[in-house]
matplotlib code that plots the C-alpha trace (Angstrom):
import matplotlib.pyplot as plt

x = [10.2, 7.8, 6.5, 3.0, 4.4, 6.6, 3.7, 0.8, -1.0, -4.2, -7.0, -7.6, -10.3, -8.5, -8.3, -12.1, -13.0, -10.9, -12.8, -16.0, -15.9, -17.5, -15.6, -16.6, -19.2, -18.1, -20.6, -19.5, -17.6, -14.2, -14.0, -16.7, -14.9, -12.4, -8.7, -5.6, -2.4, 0.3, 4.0, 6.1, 10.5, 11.3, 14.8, 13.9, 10.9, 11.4, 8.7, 10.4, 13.0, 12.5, 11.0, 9.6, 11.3, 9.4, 5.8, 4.1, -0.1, -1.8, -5.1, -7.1, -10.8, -13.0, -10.4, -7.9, -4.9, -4.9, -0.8, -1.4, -3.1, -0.7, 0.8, 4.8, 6.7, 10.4, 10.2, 13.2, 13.6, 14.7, 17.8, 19.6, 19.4, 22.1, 24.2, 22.3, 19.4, 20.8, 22.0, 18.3, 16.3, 18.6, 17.7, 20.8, 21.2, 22.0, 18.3, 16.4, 18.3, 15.1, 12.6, 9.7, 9.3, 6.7, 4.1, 4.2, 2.7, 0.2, -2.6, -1.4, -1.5, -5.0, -6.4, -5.0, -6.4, -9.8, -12.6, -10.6, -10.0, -5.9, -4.0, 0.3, 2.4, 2.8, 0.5, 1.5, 4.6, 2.3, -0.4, 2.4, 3.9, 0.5, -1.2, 0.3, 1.3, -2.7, -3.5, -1.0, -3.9, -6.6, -7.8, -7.4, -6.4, -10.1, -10.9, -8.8, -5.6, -6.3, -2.6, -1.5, 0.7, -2.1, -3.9, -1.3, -1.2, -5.0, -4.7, -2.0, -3.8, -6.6, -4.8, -2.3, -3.2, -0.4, 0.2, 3.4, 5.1, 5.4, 6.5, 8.7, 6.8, 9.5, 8.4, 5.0, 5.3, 7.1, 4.8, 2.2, 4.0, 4.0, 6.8, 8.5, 8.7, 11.5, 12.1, 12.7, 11.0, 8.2, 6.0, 7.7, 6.6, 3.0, 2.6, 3.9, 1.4, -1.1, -0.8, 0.0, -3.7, -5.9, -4.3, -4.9, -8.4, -8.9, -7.6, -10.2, -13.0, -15.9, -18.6, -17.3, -18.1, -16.3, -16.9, -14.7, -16.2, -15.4, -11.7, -11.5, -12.8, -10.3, -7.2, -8.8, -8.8, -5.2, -3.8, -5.2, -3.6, -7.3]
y = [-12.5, -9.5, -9.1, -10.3, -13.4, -14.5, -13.4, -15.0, -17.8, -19.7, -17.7, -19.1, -19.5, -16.4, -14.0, -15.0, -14.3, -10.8, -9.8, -10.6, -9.5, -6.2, -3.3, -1.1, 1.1, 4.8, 5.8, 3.6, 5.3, 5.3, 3.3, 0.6, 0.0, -3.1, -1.9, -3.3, -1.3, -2.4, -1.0, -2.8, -2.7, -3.0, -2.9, 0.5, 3.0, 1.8, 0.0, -0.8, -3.0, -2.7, -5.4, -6.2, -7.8, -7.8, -7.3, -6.0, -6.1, -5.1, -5.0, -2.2, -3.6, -1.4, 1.2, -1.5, -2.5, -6.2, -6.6, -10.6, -11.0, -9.5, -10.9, -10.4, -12.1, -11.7, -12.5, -13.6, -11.0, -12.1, -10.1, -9.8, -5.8, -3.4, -2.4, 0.7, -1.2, -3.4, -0.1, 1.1, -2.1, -4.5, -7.2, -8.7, -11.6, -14.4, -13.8, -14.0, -17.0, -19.2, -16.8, -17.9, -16.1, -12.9, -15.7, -17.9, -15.7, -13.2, -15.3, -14.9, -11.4, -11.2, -12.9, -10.2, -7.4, -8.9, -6.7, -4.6, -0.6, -0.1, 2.6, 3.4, 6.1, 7.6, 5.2, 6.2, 4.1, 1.0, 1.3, 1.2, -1.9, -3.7, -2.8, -5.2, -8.0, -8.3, -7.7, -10.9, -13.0, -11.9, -8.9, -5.1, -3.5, -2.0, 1.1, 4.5, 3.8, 6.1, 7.6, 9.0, 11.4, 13.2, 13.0, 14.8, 17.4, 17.9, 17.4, 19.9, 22.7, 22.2, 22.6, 25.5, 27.0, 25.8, 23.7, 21.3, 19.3, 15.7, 14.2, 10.7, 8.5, 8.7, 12.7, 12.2, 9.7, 12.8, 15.4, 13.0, 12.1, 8.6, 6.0, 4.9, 1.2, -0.7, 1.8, 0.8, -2.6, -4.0, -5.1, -2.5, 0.5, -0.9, -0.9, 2.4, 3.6, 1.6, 3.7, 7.3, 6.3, 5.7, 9.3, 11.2, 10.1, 10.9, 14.1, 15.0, 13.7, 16.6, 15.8, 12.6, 11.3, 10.6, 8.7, 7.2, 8.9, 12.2, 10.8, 10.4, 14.0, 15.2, 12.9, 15.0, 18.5, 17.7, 16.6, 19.7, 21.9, 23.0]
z = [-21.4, -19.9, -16.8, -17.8, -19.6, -16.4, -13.6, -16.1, -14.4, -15.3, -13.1, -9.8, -6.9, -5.7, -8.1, -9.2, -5.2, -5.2, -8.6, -6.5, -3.3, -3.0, -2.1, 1.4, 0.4, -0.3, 2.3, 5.0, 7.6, 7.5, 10.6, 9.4, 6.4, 5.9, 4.5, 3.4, 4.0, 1.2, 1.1, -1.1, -1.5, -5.1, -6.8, -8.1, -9.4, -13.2, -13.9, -17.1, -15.8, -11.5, -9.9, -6.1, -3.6, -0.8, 0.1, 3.1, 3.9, 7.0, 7.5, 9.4, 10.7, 13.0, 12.7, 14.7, 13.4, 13.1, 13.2, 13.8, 10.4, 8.5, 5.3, 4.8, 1.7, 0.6, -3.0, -5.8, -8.8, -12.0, -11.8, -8.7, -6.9, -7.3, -4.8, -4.6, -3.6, -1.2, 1.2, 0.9, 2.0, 3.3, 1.1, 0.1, -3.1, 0.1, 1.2, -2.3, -3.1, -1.5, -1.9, -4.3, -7.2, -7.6, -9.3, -6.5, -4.3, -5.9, -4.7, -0.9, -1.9, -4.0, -0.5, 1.8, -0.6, -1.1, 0.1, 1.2, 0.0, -0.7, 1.4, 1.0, 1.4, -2.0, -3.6, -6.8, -6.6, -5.2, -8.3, -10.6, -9.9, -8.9, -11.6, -14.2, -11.7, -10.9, -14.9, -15.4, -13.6, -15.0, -12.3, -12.3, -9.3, -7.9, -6.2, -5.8, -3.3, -0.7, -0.1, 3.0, 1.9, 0.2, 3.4, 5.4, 3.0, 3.8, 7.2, 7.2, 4.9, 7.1, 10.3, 9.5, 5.9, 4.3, 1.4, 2.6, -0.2, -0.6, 2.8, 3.2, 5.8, 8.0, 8.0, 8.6, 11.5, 12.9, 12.3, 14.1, 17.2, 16.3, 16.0, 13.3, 12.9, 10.5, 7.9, 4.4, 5.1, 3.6, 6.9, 9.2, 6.6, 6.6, 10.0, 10.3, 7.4, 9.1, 12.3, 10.5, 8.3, 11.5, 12.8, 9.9, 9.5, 13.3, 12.4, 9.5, 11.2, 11.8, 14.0, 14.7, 11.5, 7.9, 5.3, 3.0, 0.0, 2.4, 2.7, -0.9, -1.4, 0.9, -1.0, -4.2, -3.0, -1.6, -4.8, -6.8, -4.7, -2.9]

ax = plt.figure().add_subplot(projection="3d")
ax.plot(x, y, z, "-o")
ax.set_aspect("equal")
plt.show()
C-alpha cells in the first residue's frame, strides 16, 4: 500500500477550514502576519520509502513566540527506523510502539497550519514529505515555505558580501548568538527555528519595516545566488 492509500481519509471539517482560511497577506508586515514553524524527524530523506516520526509546530503571532500553543506528536511508521536513525533522533522502536499512526493525526496538524504562512530550516526537506501526506486528504500544502536557511544566506550576503553555503541549524543558532534548544527533535528544532526566524527577520528589516512579500524576495534573491 502507498503513502496516499494508508494516509487517505474521508475530508474533514479540518482540512475544509485549512483550504479556507486565508493566508496573511503578502503585504502585511512580517510581524503582523500569523506563522507556523514546522520541523519534522523522519526515518530518512527518501521520500520513496522514509517516513515521519515525529512532528513539531510552533506558532509565531505578533512576532512572539507562542511556545504554550505548540503542537508536538511522536507518530508510528509503518516500518520500524534503522539503527541509523535511532542515533540521529532518539526515537527508539519502544517509543512508537503506542504512538498513533501518521493518519491519526494530520488533522491536529492541518489545525496548527491553518492561516498560518510555513517556515523550516531547509524547507525543502519539510515540503517534500508534507506535500503528499496533505494531498492524501484532499488539501495542497499553500503558500511558499519561507526557509531560514535561505534567509541566513541573505542576511549574511547583506551583512558581509559573501555568499555562505547551506548552514545546519545548529550553525545558524551560532552565527546568531542564540541558543540551541533539543537538537534533532521535532519540538526542540522548532523552537530553535522559531527563535533563529524572528532574528533574521529583525536583521533584514530597513526602516523598520518588511513585509512578507519583501521576505520572500529576499528568500529568492538568496537562492539564485543574488
Amino acid at each position: 500500500m502507498n503513502l496516499s492509500a494508508w494516509l487517505r481519509r474521508p475530508a474533514s471539517p479540518a482540512a475544509a477550514a485549512y483550504a479556507k482560511a486565508p493566508l496573511p497577506a503578502l503585504g502585511a508586515d512580517w510581524r503582523d502576519a500569523r506563522w507556523a514553524v514546522v520541523d519534522l524527524e523522519l526515518t530518512g530523506l527518501d521520500t520513496r520509502i522514509d517516513e515521519i516520526i515525529s512532528l513539531g509546530v510552533v506558532p509565531i503571532d505578533g512576532g512572539r513566540v507562542r511556545a504554550g500553543e505548540a503542537l508536538y506528536r511522536v507518530v508510528r511508521p509503518r516500518r520500524p527506523p534503522s539503527p541509523a536513525s535511532i542515533e540521529i533522533h532518539g526515537i527508539r522502536p519502544a517509543d512508537l510502539d503506542a504512538a498513533p499512526p501518521l493518519q491519526d493525526v494530520v488533522d491536529d496538524l492541518l489545525e496548527a497550519l491553518t492561516g498560518r504562512r510555513i517556515v523550516a530550516h531547509a524547507a525543502f526537506v519539510e515540503r517534500a514529505f508534507l506535500e503528499p501526506v496533505l494531498r492524501a486528504r484532499g488539501v495542497r500544502l499553500r503558500g511558499e515555505l519561507l526557509d531560514t536557511q535561505l534567509l541566513a544566506r541573505a542576511w549574511i550576503a547583506e551583512r558581509t558580501g559573501a555568499r555562505p553555503g547551506r548552514l545546519s541549524l545548529d550553525a545558524l543558532a551560532d552565527e546568531l548568538g542564540l541558543p540551541v534548544e533539543r537538537a534533532h527533535h521535532a519540538l526542540g528544532d522548532a523552537l530553535t527555528t522559531a527563535q533563529a526566524f524572528l532574528a533574521l527577520a529583525s536583521h533584514l528589516e530597513h526602516d523598520g519595516a518588511l513585509s512578507v512579500r519583501a521576505l520572500l524576495g529576499d528568500q529568492a534573491r538568496a537562492r539564485g545566488g543574488g
